[in-house]
C-alpha positions as CSV (number, residue, x, y, z in Angstrom):
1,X,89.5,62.9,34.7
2,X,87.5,62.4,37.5
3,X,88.7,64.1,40.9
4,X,86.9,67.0,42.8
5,X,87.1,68.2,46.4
6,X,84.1,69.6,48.3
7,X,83.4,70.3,51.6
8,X,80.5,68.3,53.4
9,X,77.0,69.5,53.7
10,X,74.6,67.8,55.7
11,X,71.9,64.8,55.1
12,X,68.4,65.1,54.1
13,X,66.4,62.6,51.9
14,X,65.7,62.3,48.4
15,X,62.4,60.7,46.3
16,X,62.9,58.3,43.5
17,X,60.1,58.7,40.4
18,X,59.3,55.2,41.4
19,X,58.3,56.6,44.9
20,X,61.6,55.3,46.7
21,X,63.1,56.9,49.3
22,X,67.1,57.4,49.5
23,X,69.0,58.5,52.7
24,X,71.8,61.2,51.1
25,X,74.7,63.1,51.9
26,X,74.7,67.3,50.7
27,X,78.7,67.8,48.8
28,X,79.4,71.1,47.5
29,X,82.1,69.6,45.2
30,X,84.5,72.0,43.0
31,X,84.9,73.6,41.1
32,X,88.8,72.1,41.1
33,X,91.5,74.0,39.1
34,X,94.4,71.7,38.0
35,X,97.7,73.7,40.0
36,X,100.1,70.9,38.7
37,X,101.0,67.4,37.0
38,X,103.0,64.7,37.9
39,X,105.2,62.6,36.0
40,X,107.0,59.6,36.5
41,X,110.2,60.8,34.9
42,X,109.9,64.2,37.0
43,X,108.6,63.2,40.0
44,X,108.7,59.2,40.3
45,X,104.7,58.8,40.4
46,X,102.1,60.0,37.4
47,X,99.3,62.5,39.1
48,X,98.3,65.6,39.2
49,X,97.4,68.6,42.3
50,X,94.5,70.0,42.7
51,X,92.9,73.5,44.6
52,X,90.2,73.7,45.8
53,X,88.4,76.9,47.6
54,X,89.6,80.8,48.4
55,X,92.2,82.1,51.1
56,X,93.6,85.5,51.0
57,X,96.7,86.4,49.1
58,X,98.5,88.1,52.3
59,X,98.4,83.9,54.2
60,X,99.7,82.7,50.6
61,X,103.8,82.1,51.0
62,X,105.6,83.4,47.9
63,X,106.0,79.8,46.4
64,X,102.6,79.2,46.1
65,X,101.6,82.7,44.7
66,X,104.3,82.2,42.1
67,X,103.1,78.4,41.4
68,X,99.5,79.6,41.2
69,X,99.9,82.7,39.3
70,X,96.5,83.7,37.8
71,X,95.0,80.5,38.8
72,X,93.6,82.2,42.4
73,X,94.7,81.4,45.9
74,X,93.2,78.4,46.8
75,X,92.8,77.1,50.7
76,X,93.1,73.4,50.2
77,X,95.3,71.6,47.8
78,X,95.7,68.1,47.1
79,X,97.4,65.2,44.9
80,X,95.5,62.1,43.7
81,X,97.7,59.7,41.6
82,X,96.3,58.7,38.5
83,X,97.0,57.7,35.0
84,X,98.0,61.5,33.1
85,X,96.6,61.9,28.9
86,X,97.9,64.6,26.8
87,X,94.4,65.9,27.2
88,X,95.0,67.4,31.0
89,X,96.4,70.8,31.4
90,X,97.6,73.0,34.2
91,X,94.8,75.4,34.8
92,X,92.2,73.5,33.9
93,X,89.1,73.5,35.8
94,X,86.8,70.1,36.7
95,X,83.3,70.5,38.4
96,X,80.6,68.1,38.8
97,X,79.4,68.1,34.9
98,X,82.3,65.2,35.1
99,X,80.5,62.6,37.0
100,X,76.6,61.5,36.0
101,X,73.9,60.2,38.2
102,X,74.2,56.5,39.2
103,X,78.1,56.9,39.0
104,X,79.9,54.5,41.9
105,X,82.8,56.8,43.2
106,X,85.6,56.9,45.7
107,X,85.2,59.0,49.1
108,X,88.1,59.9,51.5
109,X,87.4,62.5,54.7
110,X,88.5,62.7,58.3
111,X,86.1,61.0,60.6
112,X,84.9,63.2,63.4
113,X,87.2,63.5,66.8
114,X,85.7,62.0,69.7
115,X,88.3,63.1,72.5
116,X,89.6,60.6,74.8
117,X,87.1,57.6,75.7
118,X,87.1,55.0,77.6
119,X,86.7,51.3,76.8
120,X,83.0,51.0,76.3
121,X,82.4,53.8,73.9
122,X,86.2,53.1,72.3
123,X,86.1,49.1,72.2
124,X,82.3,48.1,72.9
125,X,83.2,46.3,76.4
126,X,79.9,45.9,78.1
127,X,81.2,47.1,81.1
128,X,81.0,45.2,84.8
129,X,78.0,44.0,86.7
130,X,75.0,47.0,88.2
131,X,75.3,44.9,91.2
132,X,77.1,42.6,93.3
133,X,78.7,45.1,95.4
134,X,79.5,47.1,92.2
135,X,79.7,50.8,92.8
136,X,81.8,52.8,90.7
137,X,83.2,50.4,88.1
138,X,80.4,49.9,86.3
139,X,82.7,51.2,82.5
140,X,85.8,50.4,83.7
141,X,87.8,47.9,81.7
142,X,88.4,45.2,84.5
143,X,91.2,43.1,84.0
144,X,93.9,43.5,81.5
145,X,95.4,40.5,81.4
146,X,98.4,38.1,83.5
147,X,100.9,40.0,86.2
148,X,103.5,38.0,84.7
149,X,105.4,39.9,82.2
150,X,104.8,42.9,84.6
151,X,104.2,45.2,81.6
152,X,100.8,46.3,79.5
153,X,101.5,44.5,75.7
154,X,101.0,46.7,72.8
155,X,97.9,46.7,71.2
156,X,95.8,45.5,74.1
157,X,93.0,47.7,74.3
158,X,92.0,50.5,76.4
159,X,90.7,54.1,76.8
160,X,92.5,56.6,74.6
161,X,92.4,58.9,71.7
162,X,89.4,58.0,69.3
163,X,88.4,59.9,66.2
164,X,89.9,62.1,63.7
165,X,90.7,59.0,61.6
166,X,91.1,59.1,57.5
167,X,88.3,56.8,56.4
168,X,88.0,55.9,52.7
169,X,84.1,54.5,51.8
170,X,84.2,52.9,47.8
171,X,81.6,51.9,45.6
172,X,79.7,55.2,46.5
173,X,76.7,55.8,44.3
174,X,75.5,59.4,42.9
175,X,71.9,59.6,43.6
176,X,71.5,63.1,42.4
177,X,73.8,66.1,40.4
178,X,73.0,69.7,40.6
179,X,75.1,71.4,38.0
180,X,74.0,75.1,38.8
181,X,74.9,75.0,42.2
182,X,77.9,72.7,42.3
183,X,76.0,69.8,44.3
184,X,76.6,66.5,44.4
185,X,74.1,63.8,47.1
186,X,75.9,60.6,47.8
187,X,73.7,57.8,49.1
188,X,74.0,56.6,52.8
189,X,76.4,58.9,54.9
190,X,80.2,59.6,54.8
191,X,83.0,60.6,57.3
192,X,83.2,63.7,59.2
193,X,80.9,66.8,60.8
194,X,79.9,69.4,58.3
195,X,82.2,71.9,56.8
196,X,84.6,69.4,56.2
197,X,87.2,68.3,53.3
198,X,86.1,65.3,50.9
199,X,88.2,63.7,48.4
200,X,86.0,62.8,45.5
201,X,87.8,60.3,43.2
202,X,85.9,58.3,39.8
């Protein structure tokens, strides 16, 4: 079984013994602690839940604190559907000593939140002419299209909300696995700012 959740570090760079040099991305992955399996005949879908990281007991709501028992409290929890063997238990913990170096894994975070933007940061429009009698609509988005319908179609694009988006990266590789500090270094970069949630899946 090969899930963890870790939280995202930062980037640094990493030598090869060959003298290469590999951009990286710093996880502190798991350990994960099994809270609960899915079944088909149960639950309609085969998976299992997973916790990940410490929250006090007193922001715990009884449910959970009864589910989790002895377990610990855990501040993030989540579900990953997967093929279940006889072999996985509830309360069984997975760390990093699943994976191996040169593994090709499965990332999913939030992207960072940008705020509202406009067209050129949002869409990539160029913009309008520096001059020509220009003055202030150098990023505006200029026209939007025929006065006929007299309404703005959906889809066309414009200034709004950007960021915060779920963003899954696959074929991932492991460049490096430190076991005694829960590490794992990803080549090339991944979603998000540091400090936040990564879905690790084999």
């Amino acid at each position: 079984m090969k899930v963890l959740l870790g939280t995202k570090e930062k980037m640094t760079q990493i030598f090869s013994d060959e003298g290469k040099v590999f951009p990286v991305t710093e996880i502190s992955a798991g350990p994960v602690v099994v809270t609960q399996i899915k079944t088909s005949d149960n639950d309609g879908y085969d998976g299992i839940q997973v916790g990940y990281g410490e929250k006090k007991a007193k922001n715990i709501n009884k449910a959970q604190l009864s589910q989790f028992k002895d377990m610990g409290n855990f501040r993030y929890l989540k579900e990953f559907k997967l093929p279940i063997s006889d072999e996985i238990k509830v309360g069984e913990s997975v760390d990093v000593a699943s994976f191996e170096e040169g593994d090709k894994i499965r990332i999913s975070s939030f992207s960072k939140g940008k705020g509202f933007q406009g067209v050129v940061k949002r869409h990539g429009f160029k913009g309008g002419p520096r001059t020509h009698g220009q003055k202030h609509s150098e990023r505006e988005p200029g026209s939007i299209g025929s006065t006929g319908p007299q309404r703005v179609f959906k889809g066309t694009r414009m200034g709004g909300r950007m960021g915060n988006d779920r963003v899954t990266l696959k074929d991932v590789e492991i460049i490096k696995i430190d076991k005694e500090n829960n590490k794992i270094f990803v080549k090339g970069s991944i979603p998000g700012r540091r400090g936040t949630l990564i879905e690790i899946q084999g």
